[in-house]
C-alpha positions as a Markdown table, in Angstrom:
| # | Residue | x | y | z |
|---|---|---|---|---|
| 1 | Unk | -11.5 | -61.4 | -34.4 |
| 2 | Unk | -15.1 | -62.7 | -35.3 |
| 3 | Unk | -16.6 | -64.9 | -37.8 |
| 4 | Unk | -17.8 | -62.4 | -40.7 |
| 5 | Unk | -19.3 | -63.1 | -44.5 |
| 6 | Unk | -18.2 | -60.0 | -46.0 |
| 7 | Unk | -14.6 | -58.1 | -46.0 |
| 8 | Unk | -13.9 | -55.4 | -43.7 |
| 9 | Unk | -11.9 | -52.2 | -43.5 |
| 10 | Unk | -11.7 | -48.8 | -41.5 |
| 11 | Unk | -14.4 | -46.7 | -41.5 |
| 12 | Unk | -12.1 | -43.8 | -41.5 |
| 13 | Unk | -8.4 | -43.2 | -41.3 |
| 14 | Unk | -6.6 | -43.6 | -37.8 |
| 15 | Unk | -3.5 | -41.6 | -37.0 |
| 16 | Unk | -0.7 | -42.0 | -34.1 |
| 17 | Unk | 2.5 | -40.4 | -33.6 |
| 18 | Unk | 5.3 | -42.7 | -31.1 |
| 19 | Unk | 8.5 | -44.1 | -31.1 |
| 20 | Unk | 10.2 | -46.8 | -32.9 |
| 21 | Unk | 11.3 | -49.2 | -29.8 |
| 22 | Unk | 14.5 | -50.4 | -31.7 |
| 23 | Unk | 15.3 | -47.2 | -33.1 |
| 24 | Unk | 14.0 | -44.1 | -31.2 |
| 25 | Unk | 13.0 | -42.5 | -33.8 |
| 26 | Unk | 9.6 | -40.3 | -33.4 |
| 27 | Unk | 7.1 | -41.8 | -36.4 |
| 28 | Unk | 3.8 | -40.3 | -37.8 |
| 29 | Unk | 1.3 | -43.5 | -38.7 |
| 30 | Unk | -1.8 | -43.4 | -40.3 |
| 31 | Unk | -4.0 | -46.5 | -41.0 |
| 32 | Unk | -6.6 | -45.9 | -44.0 |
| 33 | Unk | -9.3 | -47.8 | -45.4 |
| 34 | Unk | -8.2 | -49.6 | -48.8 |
| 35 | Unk | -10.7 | -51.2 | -51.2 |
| 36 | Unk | -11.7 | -55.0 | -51.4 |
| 37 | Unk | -9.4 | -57.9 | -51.7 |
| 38 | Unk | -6.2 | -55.6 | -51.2 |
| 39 | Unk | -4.9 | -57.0 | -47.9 |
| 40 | Unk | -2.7 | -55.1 | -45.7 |
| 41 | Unk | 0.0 | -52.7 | -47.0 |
| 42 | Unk | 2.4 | -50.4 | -45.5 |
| 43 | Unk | 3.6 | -47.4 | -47.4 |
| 44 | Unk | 7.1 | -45.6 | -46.5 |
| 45 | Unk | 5.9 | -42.2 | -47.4 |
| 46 | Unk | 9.6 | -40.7 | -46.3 |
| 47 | Unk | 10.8 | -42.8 | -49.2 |
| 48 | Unk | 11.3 | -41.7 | -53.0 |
| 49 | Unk | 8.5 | -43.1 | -54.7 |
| 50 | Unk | 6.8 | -44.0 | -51.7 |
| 51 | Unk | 6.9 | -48.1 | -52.0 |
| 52 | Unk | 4.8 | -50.4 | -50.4 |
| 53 | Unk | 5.4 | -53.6 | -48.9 |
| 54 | Unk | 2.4 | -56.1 | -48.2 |
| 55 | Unk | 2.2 | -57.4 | -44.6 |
| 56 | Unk | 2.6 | -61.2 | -45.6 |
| 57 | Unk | 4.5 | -64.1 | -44.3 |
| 58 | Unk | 6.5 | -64.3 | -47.6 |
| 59 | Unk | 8.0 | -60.8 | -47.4 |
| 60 | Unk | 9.4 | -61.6 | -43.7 |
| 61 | Unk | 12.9 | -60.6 | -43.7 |
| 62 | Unk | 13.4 | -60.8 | -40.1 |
| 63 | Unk | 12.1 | -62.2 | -37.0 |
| 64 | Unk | 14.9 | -61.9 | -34.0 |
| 65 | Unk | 14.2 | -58.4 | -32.4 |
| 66 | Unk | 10.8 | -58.4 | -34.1 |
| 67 | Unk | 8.4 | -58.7 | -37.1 |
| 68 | Unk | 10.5 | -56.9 | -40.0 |
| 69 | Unk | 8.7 | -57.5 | -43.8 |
| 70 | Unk | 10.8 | -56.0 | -46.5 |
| 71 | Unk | 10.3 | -56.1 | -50.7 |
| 72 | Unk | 13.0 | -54.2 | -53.5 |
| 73 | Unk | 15.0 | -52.7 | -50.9 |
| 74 | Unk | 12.0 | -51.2 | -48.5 |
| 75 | Unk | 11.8 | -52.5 | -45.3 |
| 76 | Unk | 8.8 | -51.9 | -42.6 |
| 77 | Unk | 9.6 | -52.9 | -38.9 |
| 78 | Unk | 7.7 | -54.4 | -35.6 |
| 79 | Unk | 5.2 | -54.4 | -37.2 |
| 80 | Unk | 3.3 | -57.6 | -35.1 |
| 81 | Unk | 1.2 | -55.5 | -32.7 |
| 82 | Unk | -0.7 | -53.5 | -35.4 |
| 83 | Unk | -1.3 | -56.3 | -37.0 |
| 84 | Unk | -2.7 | -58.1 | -34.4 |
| 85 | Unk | -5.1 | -54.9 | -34.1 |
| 86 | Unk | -6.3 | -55.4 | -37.2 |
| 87 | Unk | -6.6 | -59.4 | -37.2 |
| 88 | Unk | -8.4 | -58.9 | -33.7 |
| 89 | Unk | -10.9 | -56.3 | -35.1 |
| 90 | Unk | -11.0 | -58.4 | -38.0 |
| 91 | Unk | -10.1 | -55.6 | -40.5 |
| 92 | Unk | -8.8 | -57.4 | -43.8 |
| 93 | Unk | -8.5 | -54.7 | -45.9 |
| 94 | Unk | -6.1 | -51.0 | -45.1 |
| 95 | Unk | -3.3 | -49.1 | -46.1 |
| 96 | Unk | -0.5 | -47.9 | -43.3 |
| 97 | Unk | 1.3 | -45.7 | -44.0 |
| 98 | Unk | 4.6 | -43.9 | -41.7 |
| 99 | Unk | 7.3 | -41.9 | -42.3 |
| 100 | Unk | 10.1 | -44.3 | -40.8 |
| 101 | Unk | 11.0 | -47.7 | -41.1 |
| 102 | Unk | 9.8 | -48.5 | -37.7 |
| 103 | Unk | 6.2 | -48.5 | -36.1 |
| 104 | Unk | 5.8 | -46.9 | -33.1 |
| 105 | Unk | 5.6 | -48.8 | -29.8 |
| 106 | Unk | 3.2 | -47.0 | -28.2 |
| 107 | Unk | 2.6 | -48.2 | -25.0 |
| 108 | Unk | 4.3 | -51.6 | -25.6 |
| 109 | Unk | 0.9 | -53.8 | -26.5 |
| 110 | Unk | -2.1 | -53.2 | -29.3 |
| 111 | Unk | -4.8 | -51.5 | -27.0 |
| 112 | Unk | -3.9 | -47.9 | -28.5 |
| 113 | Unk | -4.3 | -49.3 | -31.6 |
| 114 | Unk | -7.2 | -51.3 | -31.2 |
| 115 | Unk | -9.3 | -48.7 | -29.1 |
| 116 | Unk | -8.9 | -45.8 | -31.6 |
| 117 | Unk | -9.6 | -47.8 | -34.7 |
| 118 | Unk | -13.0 | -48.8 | -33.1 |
| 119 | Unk | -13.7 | -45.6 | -31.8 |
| 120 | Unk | -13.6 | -44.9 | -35.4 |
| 121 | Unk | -15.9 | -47.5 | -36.5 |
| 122 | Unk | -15.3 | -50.3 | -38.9 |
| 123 | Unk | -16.9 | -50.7 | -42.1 |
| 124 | Unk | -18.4 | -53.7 | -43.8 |
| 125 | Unk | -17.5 | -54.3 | -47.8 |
| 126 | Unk | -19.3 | -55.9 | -50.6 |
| 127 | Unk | -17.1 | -58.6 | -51.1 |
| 128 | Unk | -17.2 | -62.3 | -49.2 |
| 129 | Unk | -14.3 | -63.1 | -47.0 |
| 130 | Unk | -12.3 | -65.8 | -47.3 |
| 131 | Unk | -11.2 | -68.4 | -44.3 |
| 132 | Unk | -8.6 | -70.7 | -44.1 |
| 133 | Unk | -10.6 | -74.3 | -43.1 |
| 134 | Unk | -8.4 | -76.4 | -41.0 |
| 135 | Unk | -9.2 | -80.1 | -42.6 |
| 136 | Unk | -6.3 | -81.8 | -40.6 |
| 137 | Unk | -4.1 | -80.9 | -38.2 |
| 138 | Unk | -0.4 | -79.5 | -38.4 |
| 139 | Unk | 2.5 | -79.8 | -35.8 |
| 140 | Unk | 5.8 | -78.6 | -36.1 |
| 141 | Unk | 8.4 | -78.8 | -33.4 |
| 142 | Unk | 12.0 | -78.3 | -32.6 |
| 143 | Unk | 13.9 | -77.8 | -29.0 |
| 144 | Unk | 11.2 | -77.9 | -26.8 |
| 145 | Unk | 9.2 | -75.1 | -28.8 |
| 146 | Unk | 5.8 | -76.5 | -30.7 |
| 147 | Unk | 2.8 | -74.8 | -32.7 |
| 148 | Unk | 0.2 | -77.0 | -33.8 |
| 149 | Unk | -3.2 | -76.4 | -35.4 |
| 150 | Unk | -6.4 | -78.1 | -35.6 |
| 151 | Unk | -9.6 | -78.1 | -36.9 |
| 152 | Unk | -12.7 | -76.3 | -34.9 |
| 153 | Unk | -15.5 | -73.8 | -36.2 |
| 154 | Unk | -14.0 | -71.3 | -33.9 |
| 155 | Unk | -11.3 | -69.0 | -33.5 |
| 156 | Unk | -9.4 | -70.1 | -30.5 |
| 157 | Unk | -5.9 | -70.1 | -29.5 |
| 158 | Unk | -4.0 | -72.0 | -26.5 |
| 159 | Unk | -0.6 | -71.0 | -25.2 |
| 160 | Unk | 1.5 | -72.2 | -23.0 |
| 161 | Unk | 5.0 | -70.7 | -21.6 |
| 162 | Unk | 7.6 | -71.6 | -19.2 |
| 163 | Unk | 10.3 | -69.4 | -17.7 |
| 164 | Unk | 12.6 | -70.1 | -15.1 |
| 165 | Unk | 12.4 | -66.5 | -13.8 |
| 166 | Unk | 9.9 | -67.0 | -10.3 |
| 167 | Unk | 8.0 | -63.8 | -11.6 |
| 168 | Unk | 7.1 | -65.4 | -15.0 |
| 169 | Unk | 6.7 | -69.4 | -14.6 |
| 170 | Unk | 4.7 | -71.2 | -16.5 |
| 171 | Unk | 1.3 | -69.8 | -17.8 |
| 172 | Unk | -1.2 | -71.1 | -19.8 |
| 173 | Unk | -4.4 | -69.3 | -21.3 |
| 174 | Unk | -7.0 | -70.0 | -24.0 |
| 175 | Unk | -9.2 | -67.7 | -25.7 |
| 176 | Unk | -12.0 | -68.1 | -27.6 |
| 177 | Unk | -11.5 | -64.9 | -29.8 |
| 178 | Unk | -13.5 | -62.3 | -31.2 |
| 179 | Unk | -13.9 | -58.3 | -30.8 |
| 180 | Unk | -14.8 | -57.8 | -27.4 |
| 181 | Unk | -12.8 | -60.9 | -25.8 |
| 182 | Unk | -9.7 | -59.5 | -27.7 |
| 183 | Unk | -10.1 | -55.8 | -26.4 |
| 184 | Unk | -10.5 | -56.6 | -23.1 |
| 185 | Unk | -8.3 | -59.6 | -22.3 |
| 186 | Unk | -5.6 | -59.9 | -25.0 |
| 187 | Unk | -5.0 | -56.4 | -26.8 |
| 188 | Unk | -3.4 | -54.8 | -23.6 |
| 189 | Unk | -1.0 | -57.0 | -23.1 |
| 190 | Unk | 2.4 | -55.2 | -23.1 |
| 191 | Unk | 5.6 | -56.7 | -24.2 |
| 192 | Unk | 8.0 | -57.9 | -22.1 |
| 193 | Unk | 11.9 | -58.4 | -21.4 |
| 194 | Unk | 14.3 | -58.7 | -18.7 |
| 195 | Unk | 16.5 | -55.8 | -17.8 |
| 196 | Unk | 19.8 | -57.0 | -18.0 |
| 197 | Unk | 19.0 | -57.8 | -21.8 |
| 198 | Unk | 17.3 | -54.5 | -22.4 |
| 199 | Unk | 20.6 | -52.6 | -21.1 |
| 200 | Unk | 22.8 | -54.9 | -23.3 |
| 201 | Unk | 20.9 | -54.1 | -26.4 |
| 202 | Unk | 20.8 | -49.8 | -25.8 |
| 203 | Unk | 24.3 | -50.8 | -24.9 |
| 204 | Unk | 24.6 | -52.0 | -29.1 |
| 205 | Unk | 22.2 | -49.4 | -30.2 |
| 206 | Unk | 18.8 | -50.9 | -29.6 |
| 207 | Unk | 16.1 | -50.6 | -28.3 |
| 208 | Unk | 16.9 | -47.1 | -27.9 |
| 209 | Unk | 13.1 | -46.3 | -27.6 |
| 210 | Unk | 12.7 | -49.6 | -25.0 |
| 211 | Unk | 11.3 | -47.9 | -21.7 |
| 212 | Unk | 8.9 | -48.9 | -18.5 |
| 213 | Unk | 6.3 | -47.3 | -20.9 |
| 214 | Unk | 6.2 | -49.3 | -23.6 |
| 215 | Unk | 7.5 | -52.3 | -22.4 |
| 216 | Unk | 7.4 | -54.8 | -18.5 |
| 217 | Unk | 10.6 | -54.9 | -17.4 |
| 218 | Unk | 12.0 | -57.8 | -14.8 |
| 219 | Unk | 15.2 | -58.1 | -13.1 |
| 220 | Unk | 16.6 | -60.8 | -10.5 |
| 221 | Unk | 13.9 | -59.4 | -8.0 |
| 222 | Unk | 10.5 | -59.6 | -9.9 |
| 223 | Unk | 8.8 | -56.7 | -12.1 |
| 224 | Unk | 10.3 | -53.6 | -12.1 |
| 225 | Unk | 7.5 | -51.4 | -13.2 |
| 226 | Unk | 6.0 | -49.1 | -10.6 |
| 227 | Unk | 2.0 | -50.1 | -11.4 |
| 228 | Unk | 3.2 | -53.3 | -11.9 |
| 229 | Unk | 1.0 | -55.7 | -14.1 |
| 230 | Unk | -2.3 | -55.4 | -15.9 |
| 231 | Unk | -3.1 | -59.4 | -15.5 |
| 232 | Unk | -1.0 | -61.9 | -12.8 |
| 233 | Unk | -0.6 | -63.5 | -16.5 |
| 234 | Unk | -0.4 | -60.7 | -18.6 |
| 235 | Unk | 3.3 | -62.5 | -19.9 |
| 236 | Unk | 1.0 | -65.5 | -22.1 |
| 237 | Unk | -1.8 | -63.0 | -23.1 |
| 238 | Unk | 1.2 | -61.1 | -24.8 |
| 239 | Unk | 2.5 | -64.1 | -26.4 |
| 240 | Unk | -1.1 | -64.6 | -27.6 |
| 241 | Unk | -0.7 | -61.3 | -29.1 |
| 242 | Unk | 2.0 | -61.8 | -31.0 |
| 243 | Unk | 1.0 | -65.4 | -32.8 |
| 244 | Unk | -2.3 | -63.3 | -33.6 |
| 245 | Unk | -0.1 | -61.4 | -35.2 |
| 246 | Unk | 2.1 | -63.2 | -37.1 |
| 247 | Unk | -0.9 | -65.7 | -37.8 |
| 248 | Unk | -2.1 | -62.6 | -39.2 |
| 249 | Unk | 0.4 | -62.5 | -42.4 |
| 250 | Unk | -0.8 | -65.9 | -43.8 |
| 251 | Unk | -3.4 | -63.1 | -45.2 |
| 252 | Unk | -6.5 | -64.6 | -44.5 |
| 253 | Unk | -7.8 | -65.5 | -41.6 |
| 254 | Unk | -7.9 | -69.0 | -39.9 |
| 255 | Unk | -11.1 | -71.0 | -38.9 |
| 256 | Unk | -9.0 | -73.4 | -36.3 |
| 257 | Unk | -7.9 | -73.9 | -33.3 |
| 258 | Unk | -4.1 | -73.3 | -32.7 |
| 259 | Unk | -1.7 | -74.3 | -29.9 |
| 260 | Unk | 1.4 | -73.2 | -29.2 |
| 261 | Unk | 3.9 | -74.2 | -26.3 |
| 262 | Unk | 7.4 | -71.7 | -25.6 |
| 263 | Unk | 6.8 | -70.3 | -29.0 |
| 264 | Unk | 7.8 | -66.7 | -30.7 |
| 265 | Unk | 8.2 | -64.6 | -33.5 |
| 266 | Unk | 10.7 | -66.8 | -35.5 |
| 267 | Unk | 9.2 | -70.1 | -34.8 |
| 268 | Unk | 5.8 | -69.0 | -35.4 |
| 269 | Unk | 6.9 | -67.6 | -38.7 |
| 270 | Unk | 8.6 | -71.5 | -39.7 |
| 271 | Unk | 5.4 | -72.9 | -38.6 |
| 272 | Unk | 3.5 | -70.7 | -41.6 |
| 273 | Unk | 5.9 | -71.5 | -44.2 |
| 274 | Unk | 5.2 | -75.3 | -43.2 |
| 275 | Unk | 1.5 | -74.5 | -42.7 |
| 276 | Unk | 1.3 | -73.1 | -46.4 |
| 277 | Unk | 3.2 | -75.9 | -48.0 |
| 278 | Unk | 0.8 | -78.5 | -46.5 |
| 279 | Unk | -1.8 | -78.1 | -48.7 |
| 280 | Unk | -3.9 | -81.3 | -47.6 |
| 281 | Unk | -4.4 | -79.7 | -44.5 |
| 282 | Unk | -6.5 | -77.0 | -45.2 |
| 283 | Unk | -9.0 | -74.9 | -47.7 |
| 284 | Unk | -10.0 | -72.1 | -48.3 |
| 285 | Unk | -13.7 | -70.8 | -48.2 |
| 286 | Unk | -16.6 | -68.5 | -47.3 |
| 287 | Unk | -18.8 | -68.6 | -44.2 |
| 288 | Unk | -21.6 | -69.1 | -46.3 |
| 289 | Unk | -19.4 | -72.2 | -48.4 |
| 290 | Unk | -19.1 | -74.0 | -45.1 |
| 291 | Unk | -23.1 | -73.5 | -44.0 |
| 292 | Unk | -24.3 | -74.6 | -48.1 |
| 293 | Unk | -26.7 | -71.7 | -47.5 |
| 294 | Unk | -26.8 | -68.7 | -50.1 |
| 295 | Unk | -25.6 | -65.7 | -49.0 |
């Protein structure tokens, strides 16, 4: 992520090849550069017609395994880590397209992504990009779970979770965010799940591509992974992740500081719909709108 005037997309196009997590299904992805003011799209080229569906918080269809968006019948699934790539890198225009319903896992976080697309490069557009200015704050909470938002002219998030498991705990992080910091403290991240949970699922046909490659497994000992984990707290910089992410379909990005506290996918996602609504609470602008300097 990083404070930029003009709009950004790929340089070139990026390709990977991985499983679906949920459905073990081997997928080619490639992510293309796309033109100004076009967003992010993902094109089912396996489908008739080959439909696109835009990656937006109004065309989420599901949030309880993971980030599914869906439009006339043409659904694109977990699709939260790319995302986050491409918010992180802040990349606001491409076209992705795959040949499943289901983006590959790789290995469980966004670093694959992220490294490849700025190996690259990244390339600047004519066209001036637009912020969401946080002019009041916005809380939402339910059950112990809360996202708020405030204003700051920086990117920052703060996250806080709590787990009664002794190798989780309670963590709390906050990140100032931009290319680099996201790289090398957020986008490696891996998810994670406990491996009672992970058998039940394969045991009902998910996760069927869920393994100690893509994912951190824990059990009633601690982690179960052989190298173990990349940070002591690597279980909040992957909830980080995933709220850049999801923060990520509101379609432009935030100017803000944003806090969340034993939040995820779905509660995130209610917090947007309540963001959007509140109108009062924000504006949108350019860089060079906020500094009254002519660009």
């Amino acid at each position: 992520m990083g404070l930029y005037k003009w709009q950004r997309t790929l340089a070139k196009p990026v390709s990977f090849k991985g499983q679906g997590v949920h459905s073990g299904k081997t997928v080619h992805l490639t992510v293309n550069p796309a033109p100004t003011n076009f967003g992010i799209k993902f094109r089912r080229t396996d489908l008739p017609a080959k439909p696109m569906v835009t990656g937006h918080f109004n065309r989420v269809i599901d949030t309880s395994l993971a980030t599914v968006i869906g439009e006339n019948g043409c659904i694109v699934s977990t699709i939260e880590h790319l995302m986050a790539a491409l918010s992180g890198l802040s990349i606001d225009n491409a076209v992705v397209e795959l040949d499943e319903y289901e983006l590959p896992i790789m290995d469980g976080s966004a670093l694959v992504f992220t490294r490849a697309i700025r190996e690259k490069g990244i390339a600047e557009q004519n066209a001036r990009r637009l912020y969401f200015i946080i002019q009041e704050p916005v809380h939402l909470e339910n059950g112990g779970k809360s996202v708020s938002i405030y204003p700051d002219n920086r990117q920052i998030i703060s996250c806080t979770i709590d787990f009664s498991h002794a190798a989780i705990g309670r963590q709390t992080l906050e990140i100032e965010l931009n290319e680099d910091s996201f790289e090398s403290e957020i986008a490696g991240a891996r998810t994670f799940g406990f491996l009672h949970e992970m058998e039940l699922l394969q045991f009902y046909g998910l996760a069927r591509g869920g393994s100690l490659d893509n994912a951190v497994a824990i059990d009633e000992k601690g982690v179960v992974n052989q190298e173990g984990l990349r940070w002591p707290d690597e279980f909040v910089r992957h909830k980080i992740l995933d709220c850049i992410g999801d923060f990520s379909l509101l379609g432009i990005p935030v100017l803000g500081r944003i806090d969340l506290c034993k939040s995820g996918h779905n509660f995130n996602h209610e917090f947007l719909k309540s963001f959007f609504k509140n109108k009062r609470s924000w504006k949108t602008t350019t860089l060079c709108q906020i500094a009254n300097a002519v660009c």
